[in-house]
C-alpha positions in Angstrom: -50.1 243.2 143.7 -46.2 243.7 143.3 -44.0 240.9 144.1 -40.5 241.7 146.1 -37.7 239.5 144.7 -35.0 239.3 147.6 -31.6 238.9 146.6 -29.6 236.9 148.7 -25.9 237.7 149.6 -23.0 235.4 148.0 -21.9 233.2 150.3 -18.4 234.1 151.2 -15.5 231.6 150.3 -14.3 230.2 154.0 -10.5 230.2 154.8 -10.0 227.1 154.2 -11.5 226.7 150.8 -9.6 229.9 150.0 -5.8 228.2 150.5 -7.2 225.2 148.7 -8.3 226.5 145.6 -5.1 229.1 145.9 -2.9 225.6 146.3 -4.6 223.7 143.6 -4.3 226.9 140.7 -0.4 227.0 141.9 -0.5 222.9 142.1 -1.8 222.9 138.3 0.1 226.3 136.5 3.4 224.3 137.8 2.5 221.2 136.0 1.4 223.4 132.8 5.0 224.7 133.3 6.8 221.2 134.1 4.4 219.8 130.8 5.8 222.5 128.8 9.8 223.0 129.9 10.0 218.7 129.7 7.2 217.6 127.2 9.2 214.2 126.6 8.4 212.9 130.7 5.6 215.5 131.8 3.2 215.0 128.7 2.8 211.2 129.8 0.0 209.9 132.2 2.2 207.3 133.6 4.4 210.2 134.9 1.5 211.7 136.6 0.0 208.2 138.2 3.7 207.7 139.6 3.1 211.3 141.9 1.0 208.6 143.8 2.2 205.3 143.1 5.8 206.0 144.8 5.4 208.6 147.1 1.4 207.1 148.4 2.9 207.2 151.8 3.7 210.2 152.2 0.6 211.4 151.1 -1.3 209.1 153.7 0.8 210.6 156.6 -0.2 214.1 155.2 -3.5 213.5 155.1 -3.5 212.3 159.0 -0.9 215.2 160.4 -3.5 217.7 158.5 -5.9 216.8 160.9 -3.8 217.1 164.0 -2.7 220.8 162.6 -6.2 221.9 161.9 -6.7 221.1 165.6 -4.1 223.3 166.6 -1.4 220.2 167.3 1.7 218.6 165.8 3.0 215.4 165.1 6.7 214.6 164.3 7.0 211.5 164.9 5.2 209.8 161.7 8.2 209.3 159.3 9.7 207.2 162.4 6.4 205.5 163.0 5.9 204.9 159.3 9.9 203.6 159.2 9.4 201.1 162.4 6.0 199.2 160.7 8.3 198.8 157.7 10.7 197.3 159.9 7.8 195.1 162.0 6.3 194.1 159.1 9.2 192.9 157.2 10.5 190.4 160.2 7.3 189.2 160.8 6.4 188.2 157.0 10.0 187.1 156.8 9.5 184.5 160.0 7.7 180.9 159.2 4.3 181.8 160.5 4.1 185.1 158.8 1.3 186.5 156.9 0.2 189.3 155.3 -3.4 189.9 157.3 -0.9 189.4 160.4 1.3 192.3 158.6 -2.1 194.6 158.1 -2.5 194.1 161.9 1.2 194.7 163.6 1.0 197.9 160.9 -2.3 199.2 162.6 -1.6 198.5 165.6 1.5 200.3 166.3 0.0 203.0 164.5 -3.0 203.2 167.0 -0.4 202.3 170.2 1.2 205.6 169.2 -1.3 207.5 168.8 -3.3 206.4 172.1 0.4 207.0 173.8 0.5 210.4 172.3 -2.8 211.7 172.3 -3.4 210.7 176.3 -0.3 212.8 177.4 -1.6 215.6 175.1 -4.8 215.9 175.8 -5.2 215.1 179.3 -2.1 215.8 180.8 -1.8 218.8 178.5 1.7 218.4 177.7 3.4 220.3 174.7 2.4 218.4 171.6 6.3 219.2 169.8 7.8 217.5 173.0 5.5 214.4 173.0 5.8 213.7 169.5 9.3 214.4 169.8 10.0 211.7 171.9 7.7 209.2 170.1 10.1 210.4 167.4 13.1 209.1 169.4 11.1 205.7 170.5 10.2 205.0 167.0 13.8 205.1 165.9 15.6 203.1 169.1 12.3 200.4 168.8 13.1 200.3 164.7 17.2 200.0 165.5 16.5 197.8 168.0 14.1 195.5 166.2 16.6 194.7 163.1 19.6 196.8 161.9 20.2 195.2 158.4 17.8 195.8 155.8 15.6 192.9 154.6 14.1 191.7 151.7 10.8 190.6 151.8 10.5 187.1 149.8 7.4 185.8 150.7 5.8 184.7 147.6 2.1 186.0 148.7 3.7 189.4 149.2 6.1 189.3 146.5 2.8 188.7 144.4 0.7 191.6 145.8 3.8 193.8 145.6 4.0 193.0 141.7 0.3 193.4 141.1 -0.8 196.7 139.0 -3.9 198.1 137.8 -3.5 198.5 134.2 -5.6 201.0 132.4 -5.3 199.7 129.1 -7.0 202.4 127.2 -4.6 205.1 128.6 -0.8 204.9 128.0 1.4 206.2 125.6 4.1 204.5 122.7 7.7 203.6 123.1 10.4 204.3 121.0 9.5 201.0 119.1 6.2 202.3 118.6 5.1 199.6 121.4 1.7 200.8 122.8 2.5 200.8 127.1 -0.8 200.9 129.0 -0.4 203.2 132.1 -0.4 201.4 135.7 -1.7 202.0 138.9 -0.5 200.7 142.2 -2.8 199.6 145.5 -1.1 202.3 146.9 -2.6 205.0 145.2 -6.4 203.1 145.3 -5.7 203.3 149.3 -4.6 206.9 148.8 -8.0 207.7 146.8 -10.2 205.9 149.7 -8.5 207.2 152.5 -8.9 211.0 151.5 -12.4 210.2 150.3 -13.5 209.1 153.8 -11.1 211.6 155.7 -12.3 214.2 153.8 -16.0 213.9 154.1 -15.3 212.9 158.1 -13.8 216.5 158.7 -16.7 218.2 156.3 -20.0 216.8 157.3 -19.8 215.1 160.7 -19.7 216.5 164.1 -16.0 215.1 165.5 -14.7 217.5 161.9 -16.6 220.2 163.2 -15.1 219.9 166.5 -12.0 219.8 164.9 -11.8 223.2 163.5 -13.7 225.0 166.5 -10.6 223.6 168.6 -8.3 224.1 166.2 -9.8 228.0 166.0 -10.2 228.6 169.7 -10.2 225.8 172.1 -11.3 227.8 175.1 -14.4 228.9 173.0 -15.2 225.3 171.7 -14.9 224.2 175.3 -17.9 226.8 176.3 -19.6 225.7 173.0 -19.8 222.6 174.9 -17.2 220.5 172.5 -15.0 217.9 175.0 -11.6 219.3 173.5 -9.7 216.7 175.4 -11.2 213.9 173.7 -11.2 215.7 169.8 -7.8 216.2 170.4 -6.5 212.7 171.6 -8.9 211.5 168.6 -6.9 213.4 166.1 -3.8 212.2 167.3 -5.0 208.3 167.5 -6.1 209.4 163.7 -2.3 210.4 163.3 -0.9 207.5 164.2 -3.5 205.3 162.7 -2.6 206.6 159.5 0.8 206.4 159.9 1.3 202.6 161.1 -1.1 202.7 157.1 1.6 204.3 155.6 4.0 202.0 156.6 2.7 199.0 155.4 2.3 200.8 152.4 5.4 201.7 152.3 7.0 197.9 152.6 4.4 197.4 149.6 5.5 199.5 147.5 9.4 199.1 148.0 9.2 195.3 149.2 11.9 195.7 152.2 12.6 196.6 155.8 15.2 199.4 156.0 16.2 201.4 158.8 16.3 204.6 156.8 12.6 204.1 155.3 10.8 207.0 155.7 13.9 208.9 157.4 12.5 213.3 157.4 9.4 212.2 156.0 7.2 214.2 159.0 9.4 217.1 157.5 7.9 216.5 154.3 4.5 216.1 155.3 4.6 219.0 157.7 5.6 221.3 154.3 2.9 219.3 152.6 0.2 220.1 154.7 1.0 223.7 154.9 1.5 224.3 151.0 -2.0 222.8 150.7 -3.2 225.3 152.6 -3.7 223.8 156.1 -2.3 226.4 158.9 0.3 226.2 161.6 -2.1 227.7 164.0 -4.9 225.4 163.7 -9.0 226.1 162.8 -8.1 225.5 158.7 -7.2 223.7 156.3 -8.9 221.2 153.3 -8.0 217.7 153.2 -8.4 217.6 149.8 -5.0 220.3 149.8 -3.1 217.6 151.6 -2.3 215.6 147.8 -2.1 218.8 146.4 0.4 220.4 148.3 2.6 216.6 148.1 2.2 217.0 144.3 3.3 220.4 144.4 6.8 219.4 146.2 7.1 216.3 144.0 6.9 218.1 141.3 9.2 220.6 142.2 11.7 218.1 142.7 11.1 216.2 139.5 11.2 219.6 137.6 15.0 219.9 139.2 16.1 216.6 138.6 15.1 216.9 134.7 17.0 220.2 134.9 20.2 218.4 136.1 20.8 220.3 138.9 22.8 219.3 142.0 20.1 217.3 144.7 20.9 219.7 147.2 18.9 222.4 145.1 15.6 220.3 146.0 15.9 221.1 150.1 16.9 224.9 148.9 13.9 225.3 146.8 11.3 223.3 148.9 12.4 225.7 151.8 11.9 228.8 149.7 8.3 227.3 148.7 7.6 226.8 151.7 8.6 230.5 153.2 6.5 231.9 150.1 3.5 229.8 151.5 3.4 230.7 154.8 3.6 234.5 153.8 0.9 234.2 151.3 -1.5 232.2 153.9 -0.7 235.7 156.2 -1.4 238.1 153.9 -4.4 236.6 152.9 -5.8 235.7 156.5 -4.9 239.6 157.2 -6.7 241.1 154.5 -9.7 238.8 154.7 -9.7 239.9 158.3 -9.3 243.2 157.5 -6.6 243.4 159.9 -3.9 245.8 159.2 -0.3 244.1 158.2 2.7 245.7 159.3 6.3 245.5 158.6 8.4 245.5 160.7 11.9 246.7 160.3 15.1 246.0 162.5 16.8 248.5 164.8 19.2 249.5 162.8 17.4 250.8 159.8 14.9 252.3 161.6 15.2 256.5 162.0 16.0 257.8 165.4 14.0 259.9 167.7 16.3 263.0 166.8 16.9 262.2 163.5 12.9 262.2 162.8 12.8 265.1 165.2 15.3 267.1 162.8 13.3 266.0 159.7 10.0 267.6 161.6 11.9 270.5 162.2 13.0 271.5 158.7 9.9 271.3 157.5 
Protein backbone atom coordinates (compact mmCIF):
# COMPACT_ATOMS: atom_id res chain seq x y z
CA UNK A 1 0.00 0.00 0.00
CA UNK A 2 1.24 3.41 -1.44
CA UNK A 3 1.14 6.35 0.76
CA UNK A 4 -0.04 9.89 -0.93
CA UNK A 5 2.02 12.75 0.55
CA UNK A 6 -0.15 16.03 0.03
CA UNK A 7 1.69 19.03 -0.46
CA UNK A 8 0.17 22.02 1.01
CA UNK A 9 0.08 25.44 -0.69
CA UNK A 10 2.41 28.33 0.82
CA UNK A 11 0.58 30.53 2.62
CA UNK A 12 0.42 33.81 0.87
CA UNK A 13 2.15 36.92 2.57
CA UNK A 14 -1.15 39.26 3.67
CA UNK A 15 -0.99 43.00 2.67
CA UNK A 16 -0.20 44.14 5.56
CA UNK A 17 2.78 41.94 6.38
CA UNK A 18 3.85 42.79 2.82
CA UNK A 19 4.29 46.86 3.47
CA UNK A 20 5.91 45.89 6.84
CA UNK A 21 8.54 43.81 5.82
CA UNK A 22 8.90 46.21 2.50
CA UNK A 23 9.16 49.30 5.36
CA UNK A 24 11.50 47.56 7.70
CA UNK A 25 14.24 46.34 4.50
CA UNK A 26 13.96 50.24 3.47
CA UNK A 27 13.93 51.26 7.46
CA UNK A 28 17.36 49.12 7.80
CA UNK A 29 19.40 49.61 4.09
CA UNK A 30 18.95 53.53 5.22
CA UNK A 31 20.70 53.05 8.46
CA UNK A 32 23.37 50.71 6.65
CA UNK A 33 23.67 53.84 4.49
CA UNK A 34 23.50 56.65 7.41
CA UNK A 35 26.22 53.90 9.41
CA UNK A 36 28.39 54.08 6.50
CA UNK A 37 28.18 58.02 4.95
CA UNK A 38 28.61 59.17 9.07
CA UNK A 39 30.48 56.26 10.90
CA UNK A 40 31.64 58.84 13.72
CA UNK A 41 27.59 59.32 15.05
CA UNK A 42 25.75 56.28 13.26
CA UNK A 43 28.15 53.44 14.34
CA UNK A 44 27.25 54.26 18.14
CA UNK A 45 24.26 52.54 20.05
CA UNK A 46 23.59 55.59 22.04
CA UNK A 47 22.66 57.23 18.65
CA UNK A 48 20.33 54.56 17.89
CA UNK A 49 18.49 54.36 21.63
CA UNK A 50 18.10 58.29 21.20
CA UNK A 51 15.53 57.40 17.82
CA UNK A 52 13.34 56.50 20.93
CA UNK A 53 14.40 58.23 23.81
CA UNK A 54 13.57 61.85 22.21
CA UNK A 55 11.09 61.42 19.75
CA UNK A 56 9.00 58.37 22.22
CA UNK A 57 6.02 60.46 21.68
CA UNK A 58 5.67 60.66 18.56
CA UNK A 59 5.99 57.20 18.19
CA UNK A 60 3.09 56.53 20.82
CA UNK A 61 0.70 58.79 18.80
CA UNK A 62 1.73 56.71 15.74
CA UNK A 63 1.06 53.72 17.14
CA UNK A 64 -2.67 54.96 18.19
CA UNK A 65 -3.52 57.04 14.75
CA UNK A 66 -2.48 53.55 13.02
CA UNK A 67 -5.29 52.04 14.48
CA UNK A 68 -7.82 54.63 13.63
CA UNK A 69 -6.38 54.50 9.71
CA UNK A 70 -6.55 50.70 9.58
CA UNK A 71 -10.19 51.32 10.43
CA UNK A 72 -10.67 53.46 7.65
CA UNK A 73 -10.68 56.92 9.91
CA UNK A 74 -8.41 59.92 10.76
CA UNK A 75 -7.25 61.71 13.49
CA UNK A 76 -5.54 65.21 13.38
CA UNK A 77 -5.95 66.43 16.35
CA UNK A 78 -3.20 64.35 18.47
CA UNK A 79 -0.16 66.79 18.27
CA UNK A 80 -2.73 69.41 19.88
CA UNK A 81 -4.00 66.81 22.27
CA UNK A 82 -0.43 65.69 23.09
CA UNK A 83 0.60 69.74 23.34
CA UNK A 84 -2.54 70.58 25.87
CA UNK A 85 -1.58 67.45 28.55
CA UNK A 86 1.95 69.00 28.37
CA UNK A 87 0.38 72.18 29.19
CA UNK A 88 -2.18 70.50 32.04
CA UNK A 89 0.31 68.62 33.39
CA UNK A 90 2.89 71.20 33.91
CA UNK A 91 0.34 73.74 35.92
CA UNK A 92 -0.89 71.16 37.90
CA UNK A 93 2.63 69.68 39.15
CA UNK A 94 3.71 73.24 39.31
CA UNK A 95 0.63 74.17 41.88
CA UNK A 96 1.15 73.21 45.84
CA UNK A 97 -0.95 70.05 45.79
CA UNK A 98 0.53 68.70 42.67
CA UNK A 99 1.67 65.27 42.06
CA UNK A 100 2.85 63.16 39.63
CA UNK A 101 0.01 60.11 39.96
CA UNK A 102 -2.44 63.35 39.78
CA UNK A 103 -0.24 64.25 36.42
CA UNK A 104 -0.68 60.39 35.01
CA UNK A 105 -4.41 60.98 35.62
CA UNK A 106 -5.23 64.71 34.01
CA UNK A 107 -2.87 63.17 31.00
CA UNK A 108 -5.30 60.08 30.57
CA UNK A 109 -8.00 61.68 31.06
CA UNK A 110 -8.03 64.32 28.50
CA UNK A 111 -6.84 61.76 26.27
CA UNK A 112 -9.94 59.56 26.84
CA UNK A 113 -12.41 62.96 26.97
CA UNK A 114 -11.17 63.39 23.37
CA UNK A 115 -11.45 60.45 22.20
CA UNK A 116 -15.06 59.63 23.68
CA UNK A 117 -15.90 63.38 22.22
CA UNK A 118 -14.57 62.28 18.84
CA UNK A 119 -15.38 58.86 18.47
CA UNK A 120 -19.43 59.51 19.51
CA UNK A 121 -19.87 62.18 16.69
CA UNK A 122 -18.00 59.69 14.29
CA UNK A 123 -19.43 56.76 14.81
CA UNK A 124 -22.92 57.42 15.67
CA UNK A 125 -23.72 60.56 14.22
CA UNK A 126 -21.53 59.52 11.29
CA UNK A 127 -19.90 62.75 10.75
CA UNK A 128 -16.69 63.19 8.53
CA UNK A 129 -13.85 62.03 10.69
CA UNK A 130 -11.26 65.05 8.97
CA UNK A 131 -13.94 67.61 10.21
CA UNK A 132 -14.28 66.14 13.80
CA UNK A 133 -10.80 65.79 14.47
CA UNK A 134 -10.31 68.97 12.92
CA UNK A 135 -12.08 70.81 15.33
CA UNK A 136 -10.71 68.85 18.30
CA UNK A 137 -7.66 70.15 16.55
CA UNK A 138 -8.76 73.75 17.09
CA UNK A 139 -10.19 72.97 20.88
CA UNK A 140 -6.96 71.51 21.82
CA UNK A 141 -5.04 74.64 20.83
CA UNK A 142 -7.71 77.52 22.31
CA UNK A 143 -8.02 75.06 25.70
CA UNK A 144 -3.87 74.84 25.68
CA UNK A 145 -3.68 78.94 24.90
CA UNK A 146 -6.17 79.42 27.20
CA UNK A 147 -4.87 77.33 29.99
CA UNK A 148 -1.26 79.14 30.23
CA UNK A 149 0.55 81.16 27.49
CA UNK A 150 4.15 81.31 28.95
CA UNK A 151 6.07 78.25 29.01
CA UNK A 152 6.88 76.58 32.31
CA UNK A 153 9.43 74.80 33.91
CA UNK A 154 8.58 71.97 35.84
CA UNK A 155 10.67 72.10 39.33
CA UNK A 156 9.10 69.75 41.33
CA UNK A 157 11.78 67.79 42.81
CA UNK A 158 9.81 64.17 42.50
CA UNK A 159 9.50 64.97 38.80
CA UNK A 160 12.70 66.67 38.34
CA UNK A 161 14.04 63.20 39.73
CA UNK A 162 12.07 60.84 37.37
CA UNK A 163 12.83 63.19 34.49
CA UNK A 164 16.78 62.64 35.29
CA UNK A 165 16.48 58.88 35.88
CA UNK A 166 18.07 56.56 32.92
CA UNK A 167 18.47 53.01 32.41
CA UNK A 168 22.05 52.51 31.95
CA UNK A 169 23.17 49.47 30.08
CA UNK A 170 26.50 49.26 31.33
CA UNK A 171 27.86 46.61 29.15
CA UNK A 172 26.93 48.49 25.87
CA UNK A 173 28.37 51.99 25.14
CA UNK A 174 31.24 53.19 23.40
CA UNK A 175 34.70 55.41 24.39
CA UNK A 176 35.17 59.20 24.40
CA UNK A 177 37.84 61.05 23.02
CA UNK A 178 39.58 60.51 26.53
CA UNK A 179 39.24 57.02 26.08
CA UNK A 180 36.40 57.24 28.88
CA UNK A 181 34.17 54.09 28.55
CA UNK A 182 30.22 55.86 28.30
CA UNK A 183 27.65 53.17 28.97
CA UNK A 184 24.54 53.71 26.66
CA UNK A 185 21.21 55.02 28.38
CA UNK A 186 17.71 54.45 27.99
CA UNK A 187 14.88 56.67 28.98
CA UNK A 188 11.22 55.54 30.55
CA UNK A 189 10.12 56.80 27.48
CA UNK A 190 11.24 54.29 25.26
CA UNK A 191 10.37 51.26 28.01
CA UNK A 192 6.67 52.82 27.62
CA UNK A 193 7.20 52.82 23.84
CA UNK A 194 8.36 49.00 23.99
CA UNK A 195 5.06 47.99 26.22
CA UNK A 196 2.70 49.91 24.51
CA UNK A 197 3.39 48.37 20.89
CA UNK A 198 3.77 44.99 22.58
CA UNK A 199 0.15 45.09 23.92
CA UNK A 200 -1.24 47.17 20.88
CA UNK A 201 0.21 45.01 18.67
CA UNK A 202 -0.94 41.63 19.80
CA UNK A 203 -4.59 43.47 20.57
CA UNK A 204 -4.94 44.16 16.73
CA UNK A 205 -3.35 40.45 15.85
CA UNK A 206 -5.04 37.96 18.00
CA UNK A 207 -8.23 39.36 19.49
CA UNK A 208 -11.52 39.89 18.14
CA UNK A 209 -12.02 44.07 18.51
CA UNK A 210 -8.28 43.82 15.90
CA UNK A 211 -10.15 41.67 13.72
CA UNK A 212 -12.98 43.92 13.65
CA UNK A 213 -10.71 46.54 12.98
CA UNK A 214 -9.49 45.57 9.69
CA UNK A 215 -12.91 43.98 8.39
CA UNK A 216 -14.21 47.75 8.92
CA UNK A 217 -11.34 49.29 7.86
CA UNK A 218 -11.67 46.88 4.50
CA UNK A 219 -15.34 47.22 3.93
CA UNK A 220 -17.58 48.43 6.62
CA UNK A 221 -20.87 47.60 4.88
CA UNK A 222 -19.52 43.94 4.61
CA UNK A 223 -18.34 43.77 8.33
CA UNK A 224 -21.68 45.19 9.31
CA UNK A 225 -23.49 41.88 7.47
CA UNK A 226 -20.67 39.80 9.08
CA UNK A 227 -22.32 40.85 12.08
CA UNK A 228 -19.31 43.28 13.51
CA UNK A 229 -21.17 46.49 15.45
CA UNK A 230 -18.99 49.00 13.24
CA UNK A 231 -20.20 51.92 15.22
CA UNK A 232 -18.79 50.80 18.36
CA UNK A 233 -15.12 49.41 16.69
CA UNK A 234 -14.93 52.58 15.33
CA UNK A 235 -15.67 54.97 18.44
CA UNK A 236 -13.26 52.30 20.21
CA UNK A 237 -10.47 53.11 17.90
CA UNK A 238 -10.82 56.59 18.30
CA UNK A 239 -11.11 56.52 22.35
CA UNK A 240 -7.74 54.34 21.56
CA UNK A 241 -6.53 57.54 19.76
CA UNK A 242 -6.93 59.80 22.20
CA UNK A 243 -5.99 57.47 24.93
CA UNK A 244 -2.70 57.27 23.49
CA UNK A 245 -2.28 60.65 22.83
CA UNK A 246 -3.14 62.30 26.43
CA UNK A 247 0.12 59.04 26.94
CA UNK A 248 2.21 60.91 24.74
CA UNK A 249 1.83 64.00 26.40
CA UNK A 250 2.89 63.18 29.64
CA UNK A 251 5.64 61.62 27.99
CA UNK A 252 6.37 64.37 26.38
CA UNK A 253 6.57 66.81 29.63
CA UNK A 254 8.91 63.80 30.80
CA UNK A 255 11.19 63.85 28.58
CA UNK A 256 11.60 67.73 27.99
CA UNK A 257 10.56 68.75 31.67
CA UNK A 258 8.25 71.87 30.59
CA UNK A 259 4.84 73.12 29.47
CA UNK A 260 5.10 74.97 26.15
CA UNK A 261 2.58 76.12 23.89
CA UNK A 262 4.33 74.89 20.81
CA UNK A 263 5.05 71.22 22.27
CA UNK A 264 4.06 68.89 19.87
CA UNK A 265 3.04 71.75 17.27
CA UNK A 266 2.49 69.38 13.35
CA UNK A 267 3.21 66.42 15.13
CA UNK A 268 -0.26 64.58 13.77
CA UNK A 269 1.52 65.57 10.39
CA UNK A 270 4.33 63.51 11.42
CA UNK A 271 2.55 60.70 12.62
CA UNK A 272 0.11 60.59 9.74
CA UNK A 273 3.62 60.20 7.31
CA UNK A 274 4.72 57.79 9.96
CA UNK A 275 1.99 55.49 9.84
CA UNK A 276 1.85 55.40 6.12
CA UNK A 277 5.72 54.81 5.44
CA UNK A 278 5.26 51.88 7.78
CA UNK A 279 3.02 50.51 5.63
CA UNK A 280 -0.40 51.29 7.16
CA UNK A 281 -2.95 52.63 4.30
CA UNK A 282 -4.92 55.71 3.78
CA UNK A 283 -7.93 53.73 2.89
CA UNK A 284 -8.13 51.48 5.78
CA UNK A 285 -8.25 47.30 6.20
CA UNK A 286 -4.08 47.38 6.57
CA UNK A 287 -1.38 48.08 8.16
CA UNK A 288 1.18 46.39 11.03
CA UNK A 289 1.64 48.03 14.16
CA UNK A 290 4.85 46.86 14.42
CA UNK A 291 5.50 49.39 11.02
CA UNK A 292 4.37 52.24 13.10
CA UNK A 293 8.34 52.68 14.92
CA UNK A 294 9.56 51.68 11.73
CA UNK A 295 8.27 54.14 9.56
CA UNK A 296 9.13 57.10 12.64
CA UNK A 297 12.67 55.72 12.47
CA UNK A 298 12.69 55.95 8.92
CA UNK A 299 11.85 59.90 8.97
CA UNK A 300 14.12 60.38 11.92
CA UNK A 301 16.68 59.13 10.26
CA UNK A 302 16.19 60.89 7.32
CA UNK A 303 16.39 64.00 9.03
CA UNK A 304 19.45 63.13 11.10
CA UNK A 305 21.16 61.97 7.79
CA UNK A 306 20.53 65.81 6.51
CA UNK A 307 21.46 67.58 9.52
CA UNK A 308 25.01 65.56 9.52
CA UNK A 309 25.14 66.62 5.82
CA UNK A 310 24.77 70.38 6.77
CA UNK A 311 22.12 71.11 4.73
CA UNK A 312 19.61 73.97 5.13
CA UNK A 313 16.45 72.53 7.70
CA UNK A 314 14.12 73.34 5.18
CA UNK A 315 15.53 70.28 3.04
CA UNK A 316 14.03 67.89 5.93
CA UNK A 317 10.05 68.92 5.06
CA UNK A 318 11.32 68.69 1.15
CA UNK A 319 12.61 65.24 1.52
CA UNK A 320 10.02 63.79 4.05
CA UNK A 321 7.42 64.97 1.40
CA UNK A 322 9.20 63.18 -1.47
CA UNK A 323 9.36 59.99 0.89
CA UNK A 324 6.31 60.08 1.50
CA UNK A 325 4.95 60.53 -2.38
CA UNK A 326 7.41 57.49 -3.11
CA UNK A 327 5.41 55.47 -0.40
CA UNK A 328 2.20 55.96 -1.26
CA UNK A 329 3.03 54.99 -4.99
CA UNK A 330 4.80 51.97 -3.95
CA UNK A 331 1.84 50.73 -1.51
CA UNK A 332 -0.40 51.25 -5.16
CA UNK A 333 1.58 49.43 -7.21
CA UNK A 334 1.94 46.69 -5.02
CA UNK A 335 -1.86 46.49 -3.88
CA UNK A 336 -2.53 46.57 -7.89
CA UNK A 337 -0.30 43.87 -8.87
CA UNK A 338 -1.12 41.68 -5.84
CA UNK A 339 -4.72 42.22 -6.93
CA UNK A 340 -3.98 41.63 -10.21
CA UNK A 341 -5.70 44.69 -11.18
CA UNK A 342 -4.47 46.45 -14.18
CA UNK A 343 -2.56 50.01 -13.40
CA UNK A 344 -3.03 52.66 -15.62
CA UNK A 345 -1.55 56.01 -16.39
CA UNK A 346 -3.11 58.44 -16.91
CA UNK A 347 -1.98 61.33 -18.96
CA UNK A 348 -3.33 65.04 -19.07
CA UNK A 349 -5.26 66.56 -21.91
CA UNK A 350 -2.80 68.11 -23.50
CA UNK A 351 -0.38 65.43 -24.31
CA UNK A 352 -2.80 63.09 -25.15
CA UNK A 353 -3.27 62.47 -29.24
CA UNK A 354 -6.42 63.65 -30.77
CA UNK A 355 -9.21 61.83 -32.35
CA UNK A 356 -8.02 63.05 -35.87
CA UNK A 357 -4.58 63.05 -35.23
CA UNK A 358 -4.88 59.11 -34.27
CA UNK A 359 -7.29 58.87 -37.02
CA UNK A 360 -4.52 60.15 -39.55
CA UNK A 361 -1.95 57.83 -37.95
CA UNK A 362 -4.56 54.74 -38.73
CA UNK A 363 -4.91 55.97 -42.05
CA UNK A 364 -1.22 55.98 -43.17
CA UNK A 365 -0.76 52.79 -42.21
Amino acid sequence: MTTVNVIKPKARLSNSNILFLIAAVIFVLMYIFAIITFPASFMQFQTFFDLFNLNAPLIIMTLGLSIVMIGGGIDISVGSVCGLVTMACAVYLEHKMGSIGGAILIALGIGIVFGILQGYLIAYLEIQPFIITLSGLFLAQGLLTTLHKDPINVTMPAFVNLRDFDIVIAWLGAKNRLGVFIPCEIKPGTIIVVILLVILASLMKWSRFGRNVYAVGGNSNSAMMLGINVKRTVFITYVMSGLTAGIAGFVYIMTTGAGNVGNASGAEMKAIASAIIGGTLLNGGVGNLLGAPIGTLTLLVINELIRAAGVQSNFQAMVSGLMLYFFIVLQSLIMSLRDRTRIRFTLPPWLRLSEKAKSGNHRET
